[in-house]
Backbone as ProteinMPNN parsed JSONL, in Angstrom:
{"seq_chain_A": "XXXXXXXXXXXXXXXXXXXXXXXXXXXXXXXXXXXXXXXXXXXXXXXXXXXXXXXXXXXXXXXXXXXXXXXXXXXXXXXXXXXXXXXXXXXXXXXXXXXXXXXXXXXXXXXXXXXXXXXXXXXXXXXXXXXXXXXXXXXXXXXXXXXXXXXXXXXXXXXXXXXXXXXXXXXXXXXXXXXXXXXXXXXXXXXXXXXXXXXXXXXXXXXXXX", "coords_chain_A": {"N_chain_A": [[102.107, 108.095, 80.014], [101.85, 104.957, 78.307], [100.521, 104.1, 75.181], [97.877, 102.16, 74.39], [97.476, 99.414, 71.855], [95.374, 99.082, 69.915], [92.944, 97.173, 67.746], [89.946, 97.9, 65.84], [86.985, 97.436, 64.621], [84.356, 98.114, 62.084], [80.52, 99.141, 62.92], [77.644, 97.943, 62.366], [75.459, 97.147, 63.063], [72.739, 97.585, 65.398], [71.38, 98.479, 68.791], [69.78, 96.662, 71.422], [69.782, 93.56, 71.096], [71.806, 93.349, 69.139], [73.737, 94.328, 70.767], [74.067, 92.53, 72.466], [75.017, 90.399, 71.305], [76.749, 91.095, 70.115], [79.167, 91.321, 72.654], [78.662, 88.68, 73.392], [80.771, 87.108, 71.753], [83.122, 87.78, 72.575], [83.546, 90.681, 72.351], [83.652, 94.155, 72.252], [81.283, 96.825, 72.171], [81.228, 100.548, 71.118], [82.074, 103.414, 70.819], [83.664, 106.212, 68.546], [84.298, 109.701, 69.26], [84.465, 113.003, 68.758], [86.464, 116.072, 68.163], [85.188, 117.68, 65.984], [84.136, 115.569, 64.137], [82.232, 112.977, 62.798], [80.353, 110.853, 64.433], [81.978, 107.545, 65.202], [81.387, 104.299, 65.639], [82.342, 101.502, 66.638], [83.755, 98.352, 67.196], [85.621, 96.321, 69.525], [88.083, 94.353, 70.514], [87.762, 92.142, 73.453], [89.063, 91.223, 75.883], [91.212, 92.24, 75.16], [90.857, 95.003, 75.791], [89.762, 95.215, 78.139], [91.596, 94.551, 79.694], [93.258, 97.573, 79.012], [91.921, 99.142, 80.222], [92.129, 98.739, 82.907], [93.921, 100.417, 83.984], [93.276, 104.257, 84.63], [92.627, 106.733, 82.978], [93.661, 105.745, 80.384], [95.838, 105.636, 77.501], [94.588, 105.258, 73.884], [95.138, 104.18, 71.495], [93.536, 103.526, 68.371], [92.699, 101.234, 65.961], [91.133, 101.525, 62.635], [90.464, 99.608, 60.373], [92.657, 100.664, 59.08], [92.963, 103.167, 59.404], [93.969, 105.454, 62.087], [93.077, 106.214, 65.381], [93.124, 108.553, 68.233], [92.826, 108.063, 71.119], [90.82, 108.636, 74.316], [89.065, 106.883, 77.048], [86.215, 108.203, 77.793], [83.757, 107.405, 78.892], [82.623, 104.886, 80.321], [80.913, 101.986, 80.372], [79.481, 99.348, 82.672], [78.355, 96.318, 83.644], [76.046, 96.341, 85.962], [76.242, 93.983, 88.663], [77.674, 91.955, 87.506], [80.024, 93.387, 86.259], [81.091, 93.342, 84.003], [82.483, 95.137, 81.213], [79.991, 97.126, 79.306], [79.708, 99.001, 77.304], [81.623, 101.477, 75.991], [82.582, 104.977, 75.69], [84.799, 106.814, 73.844], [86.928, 109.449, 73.487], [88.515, 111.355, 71.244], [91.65, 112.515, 71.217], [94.921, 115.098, 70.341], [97.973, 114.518, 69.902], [99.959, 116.444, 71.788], [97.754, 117.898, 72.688], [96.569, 119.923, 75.502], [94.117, 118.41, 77.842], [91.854, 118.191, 80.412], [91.095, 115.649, 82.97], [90.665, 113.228, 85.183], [92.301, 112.173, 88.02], [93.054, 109.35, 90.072], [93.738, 109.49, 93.561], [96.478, 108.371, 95.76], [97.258, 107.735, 98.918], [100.427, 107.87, 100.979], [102.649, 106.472, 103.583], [102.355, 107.011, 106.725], [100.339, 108.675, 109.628], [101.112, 110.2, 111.917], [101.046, 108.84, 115.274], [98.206, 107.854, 117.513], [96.219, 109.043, 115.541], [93.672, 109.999, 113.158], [93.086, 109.262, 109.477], [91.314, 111.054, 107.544], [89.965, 110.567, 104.555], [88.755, 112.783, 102.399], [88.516, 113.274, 99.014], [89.243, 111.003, 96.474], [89.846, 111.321, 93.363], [91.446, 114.089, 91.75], [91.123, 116.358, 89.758], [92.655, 117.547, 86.821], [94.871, 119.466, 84.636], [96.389, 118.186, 81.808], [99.276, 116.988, 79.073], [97.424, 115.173, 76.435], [99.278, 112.645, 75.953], [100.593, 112.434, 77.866], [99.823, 111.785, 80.515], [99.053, 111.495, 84.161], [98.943, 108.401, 86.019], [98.676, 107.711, 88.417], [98.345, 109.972, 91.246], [100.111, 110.394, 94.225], [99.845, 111.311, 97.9], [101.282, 111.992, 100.481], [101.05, 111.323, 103.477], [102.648, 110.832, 106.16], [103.928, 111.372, 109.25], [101.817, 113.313, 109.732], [100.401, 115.541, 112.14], [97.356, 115.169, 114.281], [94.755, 117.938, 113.272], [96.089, 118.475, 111.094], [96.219, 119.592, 107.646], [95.849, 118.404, 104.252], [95.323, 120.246, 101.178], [94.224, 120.505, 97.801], [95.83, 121.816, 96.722], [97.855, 121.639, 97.683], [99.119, 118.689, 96.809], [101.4, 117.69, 95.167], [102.257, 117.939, 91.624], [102.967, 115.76, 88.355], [105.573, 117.17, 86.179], [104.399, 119.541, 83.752], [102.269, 119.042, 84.282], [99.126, 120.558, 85.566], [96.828, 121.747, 87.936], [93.642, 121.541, 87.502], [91.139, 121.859, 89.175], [89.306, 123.507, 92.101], [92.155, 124.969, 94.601], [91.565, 124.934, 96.956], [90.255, 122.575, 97.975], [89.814, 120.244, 99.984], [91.543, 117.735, 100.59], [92.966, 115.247, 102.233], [92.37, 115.187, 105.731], [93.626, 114.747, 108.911], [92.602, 113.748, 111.928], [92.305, 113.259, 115.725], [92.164, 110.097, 117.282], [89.671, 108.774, 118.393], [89.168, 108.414, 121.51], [88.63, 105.334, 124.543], [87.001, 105.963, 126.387], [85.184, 108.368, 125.08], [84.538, 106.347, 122.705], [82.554, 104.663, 123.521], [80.94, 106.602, 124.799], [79.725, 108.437, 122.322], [78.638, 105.867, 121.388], [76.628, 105.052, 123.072], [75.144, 107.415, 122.878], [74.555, 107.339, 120.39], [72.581, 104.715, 120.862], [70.487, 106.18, 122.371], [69.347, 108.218, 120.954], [68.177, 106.152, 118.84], [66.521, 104.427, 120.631], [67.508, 102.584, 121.689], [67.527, 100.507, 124.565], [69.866, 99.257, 127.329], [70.338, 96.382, 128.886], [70.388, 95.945, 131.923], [73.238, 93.604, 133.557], [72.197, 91.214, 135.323], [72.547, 90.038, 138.467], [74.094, 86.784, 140.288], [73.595, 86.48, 142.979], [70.922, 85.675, 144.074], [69.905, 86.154, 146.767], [69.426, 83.754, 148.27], [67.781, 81.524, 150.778], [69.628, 81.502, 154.04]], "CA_chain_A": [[101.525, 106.757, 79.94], [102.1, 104.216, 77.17], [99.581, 104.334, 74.773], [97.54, 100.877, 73.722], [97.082, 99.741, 70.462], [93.761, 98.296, 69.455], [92.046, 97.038, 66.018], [88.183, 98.095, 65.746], [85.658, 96.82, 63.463], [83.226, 99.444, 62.223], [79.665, 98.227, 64.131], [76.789, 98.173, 61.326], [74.104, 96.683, 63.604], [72.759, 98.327, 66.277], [70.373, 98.106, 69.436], [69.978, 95.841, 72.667], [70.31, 92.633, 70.375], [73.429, 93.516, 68.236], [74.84, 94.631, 71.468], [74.678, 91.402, 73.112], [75.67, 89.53, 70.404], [78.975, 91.796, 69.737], [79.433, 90.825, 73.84], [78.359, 87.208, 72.921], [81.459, 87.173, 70.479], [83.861, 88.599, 72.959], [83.624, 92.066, 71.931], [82.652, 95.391, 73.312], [80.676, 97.56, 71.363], [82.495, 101.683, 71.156], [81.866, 105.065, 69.896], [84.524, 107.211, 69.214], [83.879, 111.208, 68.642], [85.197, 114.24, 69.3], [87.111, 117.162, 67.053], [84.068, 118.396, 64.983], [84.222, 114.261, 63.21], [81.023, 112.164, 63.032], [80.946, 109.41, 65.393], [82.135, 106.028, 64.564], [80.772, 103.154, 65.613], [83.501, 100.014, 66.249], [83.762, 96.934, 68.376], [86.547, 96.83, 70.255], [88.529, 93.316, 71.335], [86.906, 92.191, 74.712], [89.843, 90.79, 76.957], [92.799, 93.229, 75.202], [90.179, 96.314, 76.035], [89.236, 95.308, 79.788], [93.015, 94.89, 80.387], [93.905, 98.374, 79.109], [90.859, 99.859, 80.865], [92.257, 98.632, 84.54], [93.955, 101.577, 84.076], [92.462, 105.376, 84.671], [92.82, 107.886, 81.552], [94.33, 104.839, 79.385], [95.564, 106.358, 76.322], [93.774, 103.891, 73.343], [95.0, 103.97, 69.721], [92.578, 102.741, 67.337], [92.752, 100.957, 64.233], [89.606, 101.046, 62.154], [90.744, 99.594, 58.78], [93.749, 101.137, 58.293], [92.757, 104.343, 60.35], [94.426, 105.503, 63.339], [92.38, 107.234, 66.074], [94.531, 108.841, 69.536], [91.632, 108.468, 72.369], [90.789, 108.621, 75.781], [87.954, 106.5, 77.675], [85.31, 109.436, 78.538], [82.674, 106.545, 79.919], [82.849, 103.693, 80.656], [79.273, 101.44, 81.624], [79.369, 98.297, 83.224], [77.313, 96.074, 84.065], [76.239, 96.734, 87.866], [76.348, 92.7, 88.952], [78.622, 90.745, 86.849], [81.254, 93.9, 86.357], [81.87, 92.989, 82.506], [81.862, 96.188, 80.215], [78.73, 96.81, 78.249], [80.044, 100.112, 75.982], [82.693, 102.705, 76.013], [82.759, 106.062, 75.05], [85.678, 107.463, 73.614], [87.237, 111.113, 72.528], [89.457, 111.741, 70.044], [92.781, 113.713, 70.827], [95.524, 115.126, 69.158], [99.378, 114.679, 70.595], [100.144, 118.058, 72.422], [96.505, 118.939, 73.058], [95.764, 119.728, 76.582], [93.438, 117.867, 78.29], [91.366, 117.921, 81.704], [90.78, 114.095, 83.546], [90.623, 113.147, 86.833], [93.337, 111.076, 88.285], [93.132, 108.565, 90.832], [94.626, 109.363, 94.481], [96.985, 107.201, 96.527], [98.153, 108.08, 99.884], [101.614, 106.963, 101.372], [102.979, 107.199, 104.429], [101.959, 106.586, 108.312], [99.915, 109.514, 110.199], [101.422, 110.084, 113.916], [100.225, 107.619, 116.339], [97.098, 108.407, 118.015], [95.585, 109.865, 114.175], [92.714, 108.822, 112.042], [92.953, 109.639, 108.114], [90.656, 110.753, 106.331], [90.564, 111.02, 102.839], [88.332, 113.376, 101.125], [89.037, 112.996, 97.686], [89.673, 110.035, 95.659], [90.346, 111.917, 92.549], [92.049, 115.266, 91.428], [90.742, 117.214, 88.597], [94.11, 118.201, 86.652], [95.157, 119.155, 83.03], [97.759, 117.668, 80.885], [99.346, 117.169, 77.61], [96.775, 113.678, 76.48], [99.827, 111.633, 75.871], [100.998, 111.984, 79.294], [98.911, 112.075, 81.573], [99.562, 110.677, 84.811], [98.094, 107.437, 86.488], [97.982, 108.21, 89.733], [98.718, 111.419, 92.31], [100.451, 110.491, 95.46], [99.913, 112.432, 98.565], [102.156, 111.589, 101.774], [100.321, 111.902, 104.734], [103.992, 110.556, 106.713], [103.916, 111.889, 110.426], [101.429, 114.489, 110.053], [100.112, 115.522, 113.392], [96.13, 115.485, 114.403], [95.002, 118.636, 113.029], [97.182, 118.387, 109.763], [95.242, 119.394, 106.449], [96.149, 118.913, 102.716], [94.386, 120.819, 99.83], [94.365, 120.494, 96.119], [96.794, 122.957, 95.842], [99.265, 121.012, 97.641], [99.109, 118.008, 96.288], [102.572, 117.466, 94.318], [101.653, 117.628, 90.473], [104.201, 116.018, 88.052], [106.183, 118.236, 85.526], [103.763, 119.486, 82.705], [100.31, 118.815, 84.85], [98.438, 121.293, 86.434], [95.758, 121.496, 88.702], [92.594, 122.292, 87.149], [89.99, 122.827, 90.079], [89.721, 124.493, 93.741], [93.355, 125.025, 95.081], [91.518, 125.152, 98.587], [89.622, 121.895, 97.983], [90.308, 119.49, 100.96], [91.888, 116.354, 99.992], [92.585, 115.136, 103.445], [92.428, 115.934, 107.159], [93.849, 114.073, 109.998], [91.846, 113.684, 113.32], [92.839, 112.699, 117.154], [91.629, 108.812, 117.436], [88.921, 108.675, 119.775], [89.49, 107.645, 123.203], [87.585, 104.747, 124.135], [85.728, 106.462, 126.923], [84.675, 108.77, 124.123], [83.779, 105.874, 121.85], [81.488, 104.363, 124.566], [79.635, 108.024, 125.526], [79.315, 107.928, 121.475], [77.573, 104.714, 121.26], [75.154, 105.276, 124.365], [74.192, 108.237, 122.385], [73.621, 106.707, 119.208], [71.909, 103.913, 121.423], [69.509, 106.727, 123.196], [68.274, 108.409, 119.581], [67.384, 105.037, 118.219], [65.197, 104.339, 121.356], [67.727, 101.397, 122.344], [67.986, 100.777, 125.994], [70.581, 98.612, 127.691], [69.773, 95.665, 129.862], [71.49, 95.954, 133.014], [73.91, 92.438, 133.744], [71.852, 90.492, 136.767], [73.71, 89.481, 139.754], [73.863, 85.855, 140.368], [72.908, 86.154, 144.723], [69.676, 85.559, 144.446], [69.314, 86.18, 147.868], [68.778, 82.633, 148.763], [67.915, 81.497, 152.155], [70.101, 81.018, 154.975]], "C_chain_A": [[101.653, 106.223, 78.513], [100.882, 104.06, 76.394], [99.534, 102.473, 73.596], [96.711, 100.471, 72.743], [96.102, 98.453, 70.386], [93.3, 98.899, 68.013], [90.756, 96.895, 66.636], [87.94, 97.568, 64.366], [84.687, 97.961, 63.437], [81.791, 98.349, 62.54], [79.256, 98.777, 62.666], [75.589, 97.907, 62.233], [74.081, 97.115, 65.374], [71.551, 97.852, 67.145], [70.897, 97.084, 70.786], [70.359, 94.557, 72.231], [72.039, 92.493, 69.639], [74.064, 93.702, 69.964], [75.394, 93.228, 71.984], [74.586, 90.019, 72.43], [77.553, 89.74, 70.158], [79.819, 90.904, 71.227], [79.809, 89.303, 73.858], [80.392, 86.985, 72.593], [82.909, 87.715, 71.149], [84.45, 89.714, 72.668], [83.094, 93.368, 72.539], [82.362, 96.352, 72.058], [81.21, 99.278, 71.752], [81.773, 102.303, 70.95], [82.93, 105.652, 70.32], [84.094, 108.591, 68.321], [84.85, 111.838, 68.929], [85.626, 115.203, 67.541], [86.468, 117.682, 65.929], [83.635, 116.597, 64.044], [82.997, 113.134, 63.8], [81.181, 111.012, 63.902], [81.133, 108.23, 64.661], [82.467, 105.036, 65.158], [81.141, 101.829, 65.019], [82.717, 99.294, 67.468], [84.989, 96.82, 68.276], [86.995, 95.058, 70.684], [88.422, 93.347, 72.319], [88.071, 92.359, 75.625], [91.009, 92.394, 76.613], [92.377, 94.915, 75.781], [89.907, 96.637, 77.572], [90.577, 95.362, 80.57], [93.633, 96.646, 80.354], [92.893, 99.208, 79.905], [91.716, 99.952, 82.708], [92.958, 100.406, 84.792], [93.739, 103.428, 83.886], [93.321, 106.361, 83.297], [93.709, 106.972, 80.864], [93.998, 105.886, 78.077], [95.519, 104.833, 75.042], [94.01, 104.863, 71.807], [94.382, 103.23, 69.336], [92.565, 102.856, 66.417], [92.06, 100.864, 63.559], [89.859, 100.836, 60.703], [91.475, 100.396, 58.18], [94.044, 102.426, 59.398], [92.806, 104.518, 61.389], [93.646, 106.19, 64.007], [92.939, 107.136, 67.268], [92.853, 108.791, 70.46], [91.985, 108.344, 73.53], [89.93, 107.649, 76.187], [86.979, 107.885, 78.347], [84.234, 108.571, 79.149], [82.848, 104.992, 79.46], [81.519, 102.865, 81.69], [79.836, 99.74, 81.272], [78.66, 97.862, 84.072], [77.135, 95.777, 85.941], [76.237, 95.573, 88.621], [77.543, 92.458, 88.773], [80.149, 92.038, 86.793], [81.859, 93.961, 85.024], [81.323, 94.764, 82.152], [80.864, 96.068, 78.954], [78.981, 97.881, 77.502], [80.864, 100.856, 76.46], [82.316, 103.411, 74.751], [84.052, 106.441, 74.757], [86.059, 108.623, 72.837], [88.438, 110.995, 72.516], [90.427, 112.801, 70.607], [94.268, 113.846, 70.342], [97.037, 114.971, 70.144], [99.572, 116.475, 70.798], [98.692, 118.531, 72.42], [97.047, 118.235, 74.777], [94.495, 119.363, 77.262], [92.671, 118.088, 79.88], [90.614, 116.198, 82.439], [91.13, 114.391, 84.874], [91.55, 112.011, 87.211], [93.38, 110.64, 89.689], [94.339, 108.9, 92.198], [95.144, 108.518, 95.488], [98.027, 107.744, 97.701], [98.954, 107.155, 100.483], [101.563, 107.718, 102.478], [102.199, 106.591, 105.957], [101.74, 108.039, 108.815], [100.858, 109.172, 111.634], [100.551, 109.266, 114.755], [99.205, 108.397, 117.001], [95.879, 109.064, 117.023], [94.662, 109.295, 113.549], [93.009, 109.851, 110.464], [91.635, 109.941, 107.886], [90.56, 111.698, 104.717], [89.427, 111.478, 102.151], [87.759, 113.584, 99.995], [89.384, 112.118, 97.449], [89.788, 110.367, 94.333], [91.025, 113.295, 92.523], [91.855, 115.391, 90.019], [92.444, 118.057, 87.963], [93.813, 118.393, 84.883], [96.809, 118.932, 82.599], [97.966, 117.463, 79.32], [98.281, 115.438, 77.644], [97.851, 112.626, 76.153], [100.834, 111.685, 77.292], [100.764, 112.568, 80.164], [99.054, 110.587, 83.006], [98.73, 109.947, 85.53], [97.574, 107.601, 87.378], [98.521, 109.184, 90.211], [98.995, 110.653, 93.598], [100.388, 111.535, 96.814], [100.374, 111.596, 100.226], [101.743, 112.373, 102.986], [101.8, 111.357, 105.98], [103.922, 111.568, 107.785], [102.863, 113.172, 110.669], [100.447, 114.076, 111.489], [98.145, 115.565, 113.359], [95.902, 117.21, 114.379], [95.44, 119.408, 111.706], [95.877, 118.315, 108.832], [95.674, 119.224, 105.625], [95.038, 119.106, 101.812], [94.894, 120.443, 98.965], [96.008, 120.545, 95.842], [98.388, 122.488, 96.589], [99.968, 119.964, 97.707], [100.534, 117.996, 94.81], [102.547, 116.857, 93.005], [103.423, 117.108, 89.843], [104.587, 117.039, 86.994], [105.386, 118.102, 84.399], [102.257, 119.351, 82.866], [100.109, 119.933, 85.802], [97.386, 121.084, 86.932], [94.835, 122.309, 87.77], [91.196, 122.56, 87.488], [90.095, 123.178, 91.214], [91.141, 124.238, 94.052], [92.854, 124.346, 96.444], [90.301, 124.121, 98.626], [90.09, 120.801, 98.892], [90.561, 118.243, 100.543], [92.384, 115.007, 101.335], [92.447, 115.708, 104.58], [92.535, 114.5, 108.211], [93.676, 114.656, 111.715], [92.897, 113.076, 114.549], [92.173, 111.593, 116.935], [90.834, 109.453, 118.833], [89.316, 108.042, 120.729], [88.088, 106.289, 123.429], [86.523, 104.731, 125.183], [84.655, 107.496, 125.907], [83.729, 107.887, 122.935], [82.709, 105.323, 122.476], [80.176, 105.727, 124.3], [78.742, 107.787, 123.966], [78.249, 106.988, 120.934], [76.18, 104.862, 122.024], [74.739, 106.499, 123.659], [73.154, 108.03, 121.385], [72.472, 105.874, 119.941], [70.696, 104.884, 121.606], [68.821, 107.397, 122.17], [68.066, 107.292, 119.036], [66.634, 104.278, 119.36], [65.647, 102.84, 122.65], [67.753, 101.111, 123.718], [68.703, 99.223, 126.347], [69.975, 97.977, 128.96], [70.885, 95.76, 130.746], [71.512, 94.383, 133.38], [72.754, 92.061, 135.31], [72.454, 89.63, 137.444], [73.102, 87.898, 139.904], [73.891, 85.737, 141.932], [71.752, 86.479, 143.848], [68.861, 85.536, 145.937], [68.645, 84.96, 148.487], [68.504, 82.145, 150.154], [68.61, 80.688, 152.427], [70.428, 79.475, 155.757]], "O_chain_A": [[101.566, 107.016, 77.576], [99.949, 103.821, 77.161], [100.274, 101.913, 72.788], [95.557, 100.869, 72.587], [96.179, 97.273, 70.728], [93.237, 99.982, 67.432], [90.423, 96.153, 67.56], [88.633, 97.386, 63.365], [84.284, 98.606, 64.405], [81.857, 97.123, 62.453], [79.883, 99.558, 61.95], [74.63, 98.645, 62.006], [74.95, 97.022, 66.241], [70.744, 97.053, 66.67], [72.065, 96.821, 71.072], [71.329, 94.13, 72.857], [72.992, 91.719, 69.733], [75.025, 92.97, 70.203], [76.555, 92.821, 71.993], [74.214, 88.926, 72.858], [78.646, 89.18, 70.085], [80.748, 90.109, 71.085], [80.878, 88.802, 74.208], [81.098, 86.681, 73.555], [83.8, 88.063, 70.373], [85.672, 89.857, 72.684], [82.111, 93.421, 73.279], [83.153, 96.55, 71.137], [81.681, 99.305, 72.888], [80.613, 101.905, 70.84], [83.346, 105.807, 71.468], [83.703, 108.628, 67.154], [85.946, 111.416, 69.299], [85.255, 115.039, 66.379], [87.107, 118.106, 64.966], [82.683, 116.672, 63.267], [82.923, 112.632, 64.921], [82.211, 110.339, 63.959], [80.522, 107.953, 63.629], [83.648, 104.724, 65.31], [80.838, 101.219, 63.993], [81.753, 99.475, 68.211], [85.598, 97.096, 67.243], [86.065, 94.467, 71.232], [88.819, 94.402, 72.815], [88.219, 93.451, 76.173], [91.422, 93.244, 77.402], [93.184, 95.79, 76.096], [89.837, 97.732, 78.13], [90.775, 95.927, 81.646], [94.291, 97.085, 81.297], [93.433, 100.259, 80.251], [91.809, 100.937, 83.441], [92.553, 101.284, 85.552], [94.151, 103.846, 82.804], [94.51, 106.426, 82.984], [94.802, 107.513, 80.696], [93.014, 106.515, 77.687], [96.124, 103.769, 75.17], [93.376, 105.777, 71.28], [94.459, 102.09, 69.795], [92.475, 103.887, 65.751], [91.918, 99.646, 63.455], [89.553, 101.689, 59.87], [91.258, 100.868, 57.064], [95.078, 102.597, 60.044], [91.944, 103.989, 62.09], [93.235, 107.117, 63.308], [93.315, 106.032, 67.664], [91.938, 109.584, 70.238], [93.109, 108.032, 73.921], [89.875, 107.064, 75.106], [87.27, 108.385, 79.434], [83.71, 109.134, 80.11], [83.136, 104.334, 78.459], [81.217, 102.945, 82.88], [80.308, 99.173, 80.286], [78.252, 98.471, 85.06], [77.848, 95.23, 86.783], [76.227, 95.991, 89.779], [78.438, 92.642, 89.597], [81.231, 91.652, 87.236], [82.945, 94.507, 84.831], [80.348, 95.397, 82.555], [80.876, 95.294, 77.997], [78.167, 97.78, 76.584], [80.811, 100.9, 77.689], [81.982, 103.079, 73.613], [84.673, 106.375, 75.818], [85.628, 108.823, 71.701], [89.259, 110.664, 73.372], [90.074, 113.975, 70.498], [94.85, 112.83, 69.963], [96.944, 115.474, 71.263], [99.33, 117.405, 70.028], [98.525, 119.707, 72.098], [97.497, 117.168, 75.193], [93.674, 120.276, 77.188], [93.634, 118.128, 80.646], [89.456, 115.909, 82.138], [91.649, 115.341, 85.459], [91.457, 110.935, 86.619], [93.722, 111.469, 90.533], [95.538, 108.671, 92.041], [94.322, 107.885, 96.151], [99.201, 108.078, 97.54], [98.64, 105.974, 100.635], [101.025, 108.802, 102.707], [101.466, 105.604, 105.901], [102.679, 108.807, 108.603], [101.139, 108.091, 112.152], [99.322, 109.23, 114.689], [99.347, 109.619, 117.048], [94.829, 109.508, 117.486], [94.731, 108.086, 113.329], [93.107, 111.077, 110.523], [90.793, 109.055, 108.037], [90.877, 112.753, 104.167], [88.973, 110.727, 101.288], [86.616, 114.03, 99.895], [90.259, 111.861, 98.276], [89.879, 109.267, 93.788], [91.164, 113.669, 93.687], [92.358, 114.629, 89.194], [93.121, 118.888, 88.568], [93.013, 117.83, 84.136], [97.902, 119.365, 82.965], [97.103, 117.69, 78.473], [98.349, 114.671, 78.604], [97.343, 111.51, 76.04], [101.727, 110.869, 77.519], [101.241, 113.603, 80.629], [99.118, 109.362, 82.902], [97.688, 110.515, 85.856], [96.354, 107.681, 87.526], [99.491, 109.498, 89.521], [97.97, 110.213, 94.119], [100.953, 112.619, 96.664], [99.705, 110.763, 100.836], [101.961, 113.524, 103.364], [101.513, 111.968, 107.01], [103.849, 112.727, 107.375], [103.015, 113.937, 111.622], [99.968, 112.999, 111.845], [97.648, 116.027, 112.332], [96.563, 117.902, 115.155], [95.21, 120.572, 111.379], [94.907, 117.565, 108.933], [96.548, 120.091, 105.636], [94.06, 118.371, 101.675], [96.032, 119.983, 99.058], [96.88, 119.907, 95.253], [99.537, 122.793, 96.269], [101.045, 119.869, 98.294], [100.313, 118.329, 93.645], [102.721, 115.645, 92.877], [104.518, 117.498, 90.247], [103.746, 117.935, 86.921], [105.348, 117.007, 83.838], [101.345, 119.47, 82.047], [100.887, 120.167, 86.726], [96.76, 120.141, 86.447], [95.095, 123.432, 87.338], [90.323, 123.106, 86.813], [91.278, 123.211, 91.553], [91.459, 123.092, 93.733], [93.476, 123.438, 96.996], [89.294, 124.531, 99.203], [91.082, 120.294, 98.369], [89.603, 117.632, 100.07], [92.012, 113.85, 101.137], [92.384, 116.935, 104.517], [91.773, 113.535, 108.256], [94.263, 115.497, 112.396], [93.999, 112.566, 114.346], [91.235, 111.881, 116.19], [91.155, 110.176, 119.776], [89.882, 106.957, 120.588], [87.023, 106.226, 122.815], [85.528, 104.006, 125.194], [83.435, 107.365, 126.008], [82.704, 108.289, 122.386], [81.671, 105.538, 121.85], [79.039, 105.73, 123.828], [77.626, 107.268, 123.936], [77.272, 107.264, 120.239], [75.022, 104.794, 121.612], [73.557, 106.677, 123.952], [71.944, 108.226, 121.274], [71.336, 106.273, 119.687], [69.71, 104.49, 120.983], [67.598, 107.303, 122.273], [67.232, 107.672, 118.214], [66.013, 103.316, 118.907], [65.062, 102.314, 123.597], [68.361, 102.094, 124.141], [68.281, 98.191, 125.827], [69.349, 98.57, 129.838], [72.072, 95.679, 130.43], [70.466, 93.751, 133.53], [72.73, 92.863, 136.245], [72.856, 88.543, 137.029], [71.907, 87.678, 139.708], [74.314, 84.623, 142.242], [71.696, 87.414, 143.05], [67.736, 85.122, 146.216], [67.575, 85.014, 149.093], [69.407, 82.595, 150.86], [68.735, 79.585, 151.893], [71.008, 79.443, 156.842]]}, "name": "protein", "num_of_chains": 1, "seq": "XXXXXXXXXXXXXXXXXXXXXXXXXXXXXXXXXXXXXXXXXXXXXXXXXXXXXXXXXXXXXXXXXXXXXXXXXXXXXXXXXXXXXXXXXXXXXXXXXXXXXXXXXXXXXXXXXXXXXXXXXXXXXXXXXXXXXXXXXXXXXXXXXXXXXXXXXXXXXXXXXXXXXXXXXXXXXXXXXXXXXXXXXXXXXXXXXXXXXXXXXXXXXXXXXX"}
């Protein structure tokens, strides 16, 4: 992954105020740590930061007055409404360190007719070198039959990434589609533990007279 270059400001003022002033100002307020080195406490360009964010384990050079820093995103809070970022965390690493992140999965492909997906997992725990580390993990679910499982472990890493948790961790499993006498019986069950009862349709003879 291409690694995106951002100028910081060291932060001096701190708290719920400073923050949403830096915000104000189109800025996001930072910390970056890591490698035994005191934290330091930037603001971060708003728009050029939320763009490189869209994508998962963005690698984020930072300029802090001259001073280069190689990071990662380790958190990332946003606000639970509106969706804007309210701070990032970031750690410090070095070209050729290995790394552990979680990378985003994307299945291709068409199950056999009659199949339901399901998926599991939406990440994979892997390690890599931190300057290339990969965006997403593909996993090609393409004709598999009802029945059909994939794990971790066989999940198609690219060259230089390894898996770094359960091999035998289920990532999907493809089902038979219900039938839709099955989805019926289903329903009338759910219906009969929640207490519902079904009005039976009334016939329009009314038995009128003759």
């Amino acid at each position: 992954m291409a690694e995106t270059k951002l100028s910081a400001e060291k932060r001096t003022e701190f708290g719920k105020g400073a923050a949403r002033r830096i915000r104000r100002d189109d800025k996001i307020p930072a910390v970056v740590y890591g490698h035994g080195e005191a934290p330091l406490h930037v603001t971060l360009p708003g728009h050029a930061t939320m763009m490189a964010l869209k994508h998962a384990n963005a690698l984020l050079s930072i300029d802090v007055e001259g001073e280069n820093h190689l990071t990662l995103p380790k958190d990332v809070q946003r606000d639970p409404i509106k969706g804007f970022i309210e701070h990032v965390d970031l750690i410090v690493v070095s070209r050729g360190e290995k790394v552990s992140v979680d990378v985003p999965l994307a299945l291709t492909g068409e199950a056999a007719a009659g199949t339901i997906v399901n998926q599991e997992l939406t990440t994979l725990s892997v390690e890599a070198e931190a300057t290339h580390l990969p965006e997403t993990l593909e996993v090609s679910v393409e004709g598999l039959e009802a029945g059909s499982r994939v794990a971790a472990g066989d999940v198609t890493l690219p060259e230089g990434t390894s898996l770094a948790g359960d091999p035998e961790q289920l990532v999907v499993v493809v089902q038979a589609a219900a039938t839709a006498e099955q989805a019926e019986a289903e329903l009338e069950s759910l219906e009969s533990e929640a207490g519902i009862v079904r009005e039976e349709p009334q016939s329009d003879d009314q038995g009128g007279e003759a």
